[in-house]
C-alpha positions in Angstrom: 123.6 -144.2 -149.0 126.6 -141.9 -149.7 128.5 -143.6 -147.1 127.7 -146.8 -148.2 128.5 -145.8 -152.0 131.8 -144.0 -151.0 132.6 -147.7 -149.0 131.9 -149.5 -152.2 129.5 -151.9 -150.4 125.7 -153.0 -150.2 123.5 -150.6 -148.1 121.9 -153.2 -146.1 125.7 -153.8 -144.9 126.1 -150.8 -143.5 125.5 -151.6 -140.1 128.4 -154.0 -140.2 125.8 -157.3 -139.3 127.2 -159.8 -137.0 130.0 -157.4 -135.7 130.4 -155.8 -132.6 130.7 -151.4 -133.2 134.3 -151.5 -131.9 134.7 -153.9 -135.5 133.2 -151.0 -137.7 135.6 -148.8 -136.3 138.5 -150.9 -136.8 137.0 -151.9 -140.5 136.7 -147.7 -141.0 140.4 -147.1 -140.0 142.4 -150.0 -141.6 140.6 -151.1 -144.5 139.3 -147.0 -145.6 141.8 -145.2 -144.0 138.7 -143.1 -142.3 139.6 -141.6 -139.8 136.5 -142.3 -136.5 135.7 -143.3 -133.0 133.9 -145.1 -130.9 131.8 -142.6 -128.7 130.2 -144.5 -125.7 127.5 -141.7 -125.0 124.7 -140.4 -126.1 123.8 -138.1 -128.8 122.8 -134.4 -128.7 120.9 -131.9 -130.4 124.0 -129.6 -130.7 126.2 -132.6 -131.8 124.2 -133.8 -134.1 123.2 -130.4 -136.3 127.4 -129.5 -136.0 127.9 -132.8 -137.5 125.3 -132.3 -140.6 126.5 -128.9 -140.6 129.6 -130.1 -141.5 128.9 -133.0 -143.3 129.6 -135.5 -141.3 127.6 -138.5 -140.6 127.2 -139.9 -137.3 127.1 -143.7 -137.2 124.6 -144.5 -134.4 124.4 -147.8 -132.4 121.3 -149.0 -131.5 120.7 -152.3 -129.2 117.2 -153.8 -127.7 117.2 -155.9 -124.8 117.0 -159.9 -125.6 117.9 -158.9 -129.4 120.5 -161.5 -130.8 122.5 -158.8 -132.8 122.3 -155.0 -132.7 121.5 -152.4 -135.6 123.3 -149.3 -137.0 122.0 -146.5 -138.9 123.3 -143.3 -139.9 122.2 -139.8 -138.8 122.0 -137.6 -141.4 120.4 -134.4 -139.5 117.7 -133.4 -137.4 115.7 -130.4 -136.6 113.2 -128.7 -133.7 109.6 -128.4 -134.3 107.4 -127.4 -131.4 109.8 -127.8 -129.0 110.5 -131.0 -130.3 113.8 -132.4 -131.6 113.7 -135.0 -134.1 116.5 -136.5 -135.6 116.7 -137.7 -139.2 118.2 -141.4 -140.0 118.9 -143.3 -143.0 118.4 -146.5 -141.9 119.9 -149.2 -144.3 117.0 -151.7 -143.4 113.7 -149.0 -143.5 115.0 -146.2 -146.0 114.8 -142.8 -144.4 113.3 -142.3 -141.1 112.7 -139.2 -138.8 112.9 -140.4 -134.8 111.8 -138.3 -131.8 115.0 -137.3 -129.5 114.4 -138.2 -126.1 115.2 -135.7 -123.1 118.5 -138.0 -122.6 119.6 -138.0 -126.2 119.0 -141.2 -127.0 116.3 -142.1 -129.5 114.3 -145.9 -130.4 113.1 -147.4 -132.9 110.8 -150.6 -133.1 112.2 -153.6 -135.6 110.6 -157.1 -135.2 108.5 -156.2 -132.6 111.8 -154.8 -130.3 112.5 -151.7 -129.1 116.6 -150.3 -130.2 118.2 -147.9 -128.2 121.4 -145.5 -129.8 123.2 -145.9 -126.5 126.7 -145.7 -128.7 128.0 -143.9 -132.1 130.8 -143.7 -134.5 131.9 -140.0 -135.3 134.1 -139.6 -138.1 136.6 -136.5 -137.9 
């Protein structure tokens, strides 16, 4: 919600709906003068907690096979319990949401009854 405050636009918007991630770059860089990338991987544990240490948001991508348009949402931490690592979102569609990492470093979540996939991310620097 920061993010979205700091942007000076509506929360649902801040998956950038209708674009393509490589658009919310360039929207981040010209228009805000943020400085970010495109990362075409997947996230990690040690990535992610460096990033909230810092305070630094992580813009993940999410897509779902057969899905006509993709979802973002941004990773605001995440933590280990049990041997576990979960990874906390705020998701500008569901509020806040805490997702199971998965071995790979990707993690899901189920929207109109598809399954989306962070596959790609947005770091800001």
């Amino acid at each position: 919600m920061e993010m979205a405050d700091y942007l000076q636009i509506d929360y649902g918007q801040i998956g950038f709906k209708g674009l393509k991630p490589d658009s919310g770059v360039y929207y981040y860089k010209n228009w805000h003068r943020i400085n970010c990338e495109l990362v075409f991987d997947e996230l990690s544990y040690g990535f992610v907690y460096d990033q909230a240490y810092n305070k630094r948001p992580i813009e993940a991508q999410l897509s779902a096979p057969n899905a006509d348009r993709g979802h973002a949402v941004l990773v605001r931490g995440c933590y280990i319990s049990n041997s576990v690592v979960y990874d906390r979102l705020m998701d500008p569609w569901y509020d806040y949401r805490v997702v199971q990492m998965k071995s790979d470093g990707t993690f899901s979540i189920s929207m109109d009854g598809k399954t989306y996939t962070q596959k790609t991310y947005i770091e800001f620097k």
